[in-house]
C-alpha positions as CSV (number, residue, x, y, z in Angstrom):
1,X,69.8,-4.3,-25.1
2,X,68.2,-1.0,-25.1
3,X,70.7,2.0,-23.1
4,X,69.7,5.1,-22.6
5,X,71.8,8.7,-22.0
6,X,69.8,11.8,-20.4
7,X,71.7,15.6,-20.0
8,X,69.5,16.7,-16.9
9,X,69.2,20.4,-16.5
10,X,68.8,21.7,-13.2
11,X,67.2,24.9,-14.8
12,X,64.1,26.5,-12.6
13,X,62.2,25.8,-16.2
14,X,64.1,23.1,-17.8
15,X,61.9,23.3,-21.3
16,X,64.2,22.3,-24.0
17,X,67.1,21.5,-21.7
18,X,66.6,17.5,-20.7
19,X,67.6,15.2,-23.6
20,X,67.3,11.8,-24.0
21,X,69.9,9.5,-26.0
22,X,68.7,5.8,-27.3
23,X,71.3,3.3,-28.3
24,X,70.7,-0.3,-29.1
25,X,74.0,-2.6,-27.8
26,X,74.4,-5.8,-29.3
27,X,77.8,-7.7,-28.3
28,X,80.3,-5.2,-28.9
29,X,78.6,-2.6,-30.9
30,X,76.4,0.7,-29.6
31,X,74.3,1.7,-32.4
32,X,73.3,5.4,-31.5
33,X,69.4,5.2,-32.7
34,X,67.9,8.4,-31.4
35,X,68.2,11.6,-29.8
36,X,65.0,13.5,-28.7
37,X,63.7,16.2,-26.6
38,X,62.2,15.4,-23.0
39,X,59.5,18.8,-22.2
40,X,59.1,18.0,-18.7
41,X,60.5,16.1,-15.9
42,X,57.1,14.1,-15.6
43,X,57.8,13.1,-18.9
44,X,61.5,12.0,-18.0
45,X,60.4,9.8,-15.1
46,X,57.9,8.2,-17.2
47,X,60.4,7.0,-20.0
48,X,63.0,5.9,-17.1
49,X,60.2,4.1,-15.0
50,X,58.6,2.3,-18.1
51,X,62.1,1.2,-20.2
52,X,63.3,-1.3,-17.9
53,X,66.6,-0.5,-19.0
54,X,70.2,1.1,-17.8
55,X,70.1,4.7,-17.8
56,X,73.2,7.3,-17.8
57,X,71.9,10.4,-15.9
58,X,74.1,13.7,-15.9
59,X,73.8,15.3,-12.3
60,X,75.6,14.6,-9.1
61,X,73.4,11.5,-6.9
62,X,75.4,12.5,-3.7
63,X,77.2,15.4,-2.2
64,X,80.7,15.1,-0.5
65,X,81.0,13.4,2.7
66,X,81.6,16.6,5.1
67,X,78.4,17.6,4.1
68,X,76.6,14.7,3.8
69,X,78.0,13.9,8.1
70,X,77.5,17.6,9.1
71,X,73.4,18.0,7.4
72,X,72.6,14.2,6.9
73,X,73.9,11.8,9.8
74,X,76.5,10.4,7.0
75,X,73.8,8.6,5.3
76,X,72.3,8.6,1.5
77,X,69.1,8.0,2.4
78,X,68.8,10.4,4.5
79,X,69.9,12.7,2.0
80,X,67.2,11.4,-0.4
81,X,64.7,11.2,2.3
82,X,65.1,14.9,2.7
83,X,64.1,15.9,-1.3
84,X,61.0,18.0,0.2
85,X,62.4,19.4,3.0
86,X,64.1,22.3,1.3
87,X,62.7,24.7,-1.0
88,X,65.5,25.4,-3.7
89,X,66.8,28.9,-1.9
90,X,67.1,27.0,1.1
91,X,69.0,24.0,-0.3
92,X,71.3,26.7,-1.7
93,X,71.6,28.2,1.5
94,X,73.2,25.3,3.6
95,X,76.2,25.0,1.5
96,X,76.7,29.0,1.1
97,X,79.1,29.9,-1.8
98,X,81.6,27.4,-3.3
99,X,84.2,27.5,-5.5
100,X,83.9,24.5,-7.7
101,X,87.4,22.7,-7.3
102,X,89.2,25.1,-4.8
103,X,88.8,23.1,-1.9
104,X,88.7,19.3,-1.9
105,X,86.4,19.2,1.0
106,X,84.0,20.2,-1.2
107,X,84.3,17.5,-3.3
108,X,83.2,14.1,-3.7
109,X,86.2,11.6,-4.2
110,X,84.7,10.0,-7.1
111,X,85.0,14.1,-8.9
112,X,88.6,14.9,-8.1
113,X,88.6,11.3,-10.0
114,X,87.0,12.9,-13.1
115,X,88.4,16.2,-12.7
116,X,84.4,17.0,-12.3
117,X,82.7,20.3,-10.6
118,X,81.5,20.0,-7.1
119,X,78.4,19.1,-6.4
120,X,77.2,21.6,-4.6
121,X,78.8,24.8,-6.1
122,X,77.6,27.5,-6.7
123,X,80.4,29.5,-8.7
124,X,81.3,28.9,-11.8
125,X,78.3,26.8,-12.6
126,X,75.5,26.5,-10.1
127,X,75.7,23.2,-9.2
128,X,73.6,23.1,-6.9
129,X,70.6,23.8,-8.8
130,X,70.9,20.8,-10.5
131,X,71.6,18.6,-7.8
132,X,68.1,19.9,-5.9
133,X,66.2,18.3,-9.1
134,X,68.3,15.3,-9.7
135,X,67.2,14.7,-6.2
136,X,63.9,14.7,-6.3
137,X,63.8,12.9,-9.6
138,X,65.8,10.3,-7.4
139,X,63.6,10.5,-5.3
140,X,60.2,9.8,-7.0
141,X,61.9,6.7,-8.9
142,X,63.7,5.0,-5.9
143,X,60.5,2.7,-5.4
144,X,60.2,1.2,-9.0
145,X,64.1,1.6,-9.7
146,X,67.3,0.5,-8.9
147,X,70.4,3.6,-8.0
148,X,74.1,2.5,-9.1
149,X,76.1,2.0,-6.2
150,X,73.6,2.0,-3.7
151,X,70.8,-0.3,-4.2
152,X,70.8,-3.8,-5.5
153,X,69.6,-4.9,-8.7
154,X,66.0,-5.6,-9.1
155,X,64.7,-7.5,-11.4
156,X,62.0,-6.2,-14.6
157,X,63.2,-2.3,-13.2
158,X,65.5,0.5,-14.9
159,X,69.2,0.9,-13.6
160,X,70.4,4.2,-12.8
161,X,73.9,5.2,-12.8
162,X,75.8,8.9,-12.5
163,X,77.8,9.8,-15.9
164,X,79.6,13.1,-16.1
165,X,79.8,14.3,-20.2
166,X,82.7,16.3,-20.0
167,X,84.8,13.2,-19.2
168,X,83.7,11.0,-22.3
169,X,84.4,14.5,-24.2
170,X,87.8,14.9,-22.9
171,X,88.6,11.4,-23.3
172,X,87.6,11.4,-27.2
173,X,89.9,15.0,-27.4
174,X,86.3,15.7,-29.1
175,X,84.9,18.9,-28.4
176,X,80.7,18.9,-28.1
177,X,80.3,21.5,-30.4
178,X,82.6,20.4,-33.2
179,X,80.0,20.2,-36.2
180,X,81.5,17.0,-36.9
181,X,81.7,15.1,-33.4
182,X,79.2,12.7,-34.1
183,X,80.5,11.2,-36.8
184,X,84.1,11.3,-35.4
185,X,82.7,9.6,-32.3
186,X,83.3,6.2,-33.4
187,X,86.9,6.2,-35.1
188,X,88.2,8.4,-32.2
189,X,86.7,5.8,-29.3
190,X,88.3,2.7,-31.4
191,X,92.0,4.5,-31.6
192,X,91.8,6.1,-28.2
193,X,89.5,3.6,-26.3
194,X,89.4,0.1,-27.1
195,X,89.8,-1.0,-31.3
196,X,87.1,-3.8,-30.6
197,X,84.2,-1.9,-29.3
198,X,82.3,0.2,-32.5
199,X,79.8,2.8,-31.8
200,X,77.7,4.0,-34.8
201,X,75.9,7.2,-34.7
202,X,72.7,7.1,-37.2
203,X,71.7,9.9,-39.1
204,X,68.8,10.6,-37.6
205,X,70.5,10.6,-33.9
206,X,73.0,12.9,-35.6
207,X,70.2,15.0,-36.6
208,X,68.9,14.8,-33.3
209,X,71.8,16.8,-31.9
210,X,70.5,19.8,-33.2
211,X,68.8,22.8,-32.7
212,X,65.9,24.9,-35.0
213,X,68.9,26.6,-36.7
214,X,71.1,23.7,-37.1
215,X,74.0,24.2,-35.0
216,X,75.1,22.1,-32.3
217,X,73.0,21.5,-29.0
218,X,75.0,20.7,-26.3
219,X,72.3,19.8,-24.3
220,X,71.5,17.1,-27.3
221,X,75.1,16.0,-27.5
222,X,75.9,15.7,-23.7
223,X,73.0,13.2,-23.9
224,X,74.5,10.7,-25.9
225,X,78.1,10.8,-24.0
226,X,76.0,9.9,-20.9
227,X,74.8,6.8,-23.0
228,X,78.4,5.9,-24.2
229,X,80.0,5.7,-21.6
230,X,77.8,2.8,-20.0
231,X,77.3,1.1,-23.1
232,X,81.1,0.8,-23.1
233,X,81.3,-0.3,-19.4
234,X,78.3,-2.6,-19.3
235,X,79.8,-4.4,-22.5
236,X,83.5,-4.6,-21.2
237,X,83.0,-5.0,-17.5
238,X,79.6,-6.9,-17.4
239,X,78.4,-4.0,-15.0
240,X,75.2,-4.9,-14.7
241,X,75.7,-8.2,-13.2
242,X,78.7,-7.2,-11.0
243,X,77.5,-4.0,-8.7
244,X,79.2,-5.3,-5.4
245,X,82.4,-5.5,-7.2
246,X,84.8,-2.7,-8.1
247,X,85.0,-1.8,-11.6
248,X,88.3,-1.3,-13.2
249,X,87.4,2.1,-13.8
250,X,87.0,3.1,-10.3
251,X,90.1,4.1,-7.3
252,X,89.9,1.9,-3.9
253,X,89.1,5.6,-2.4
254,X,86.2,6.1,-5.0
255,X,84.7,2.2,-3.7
256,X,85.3,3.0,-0.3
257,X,82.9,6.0,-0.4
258,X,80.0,4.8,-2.5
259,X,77.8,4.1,-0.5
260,X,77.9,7.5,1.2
261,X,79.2,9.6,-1.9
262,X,78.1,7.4,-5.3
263,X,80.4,6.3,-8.4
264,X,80.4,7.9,-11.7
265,X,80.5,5.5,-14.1
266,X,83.0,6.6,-17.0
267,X,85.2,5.0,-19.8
268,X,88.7,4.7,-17.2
């Protein structure tokens, strides 16, 4: 089974800044094959629309529930629905400025979960920014695909599902950087993780990581821990054939607000 990891960047001109991760899962090994350069978002819908596959995608698919209640009538859709509506000052505008993680009303419960940013911050890290485009990527694909927790699973159509990077990282005490994470990836996710699951990383998916002058691209790297992660949790948990079920991964307060706020899927 083909799984695929994307690092999203909200950027105004995200040239250079989405990456896409292929990995090849076969019982319970994750074969890292490739990692690549996406130039537009055009381009990024076209490989999610046309793979037919499960895709890890790095931006928020929700905002937290005040919000979502006080601008969007507690629904999703109408969250989605509302893509065009803004332009991105204006989006920016109805949440003013937010501290990521000083004020849990400001975060989704599946983030104090991952210890993530809020979604809509705009201090340290403009969140925001990136949420406005993950949106209307969401958006443009909901027709031909199916959005982890919120739809149902269609047949012959690409899976979507919310991974956050940092996590996986964290989880691995493997810092993106580190000129020799790739290669570490695998030993560290067998004595940290689970000893029967083996991820190989190829050498060309390794080289894949990195940038004109050879160091690490974080970008690049951040692409393949949003394919890991679901690799792992499609293998171990049958994901893909259990979405009205809760995950071991995931808190009773996380599955209680999915349908409003989403799940990120991530390793436990």
């Amino acid at each position: 089974m083909k799984i695929y990891g994307c690092d999203f960047s909200g950027a105004k001109n995200p040239e250079g800044k989405i990456y896409v991760t292929e990995g090849n899962l076969e019982a319970g090994e994750l074969t890292v094959e490739r990692v690549f350069s996406c130039e537009d978002r055009l381009d990024l819908a076209y490989y999610i629309r046309s793979s037919q596959a499960p895709w890890g995608l790095d931006f928020p698919f929700s905002i937290p529930d005040y919000y979502l209640q006080e601008q969007y009538h507690s629904s999703w859709d109408n969250f989605l629905k509302g893509a065009y509506d803004d332009t991105r000052e204006s989006f920016r505008q109805r949440f003013g400025v937010i501290h990521s993680g000083r004020n849990s009303r400001d975060m989704r419960v599946t983030d104090i979960a991952l210890q993530a940013k809020s979604p809509v911050s705009s201090t340290p890290i403009a969140m925001h920014g990136m949420l406005y485009g993950g949106r209307k990527l969401l958006f443009n694909l909901r027709e031909a695909v199916s959005v982890y927790p919120f739809d149902e699973v269609r047949d012959h159509a690409s899976r979507l599902y919310e991974v956050y990077p940092s996590h996986g990282w964290k989880t691995l005490q493997l810092k993106s950087s580190d000129p020799a994470a790739p290669a570490e990836i695998g030993p560290r996710f067998k004595a940290l993780v689970d000893e029967t699951f083996a991820i190989t990383v190829t050498a060309q998916a390794a080289l894949g990581t990195l940038d004109a002058a050879g160091k690490a691209s974080p970008h690049a790297r951040d692409s393949m821990m949003a394919c890991i992660p679901l690799a792992y949790c499609i293998y171990k948990y049958d994901l893909e054939k259990h979405w009205p079920v809760r995950p071991p991964f995931a808190t009773e307060g996380e599955w209680a607000s999915r349908e409003r706020e989403g799940l990120a899927v991530r390793l436990f």
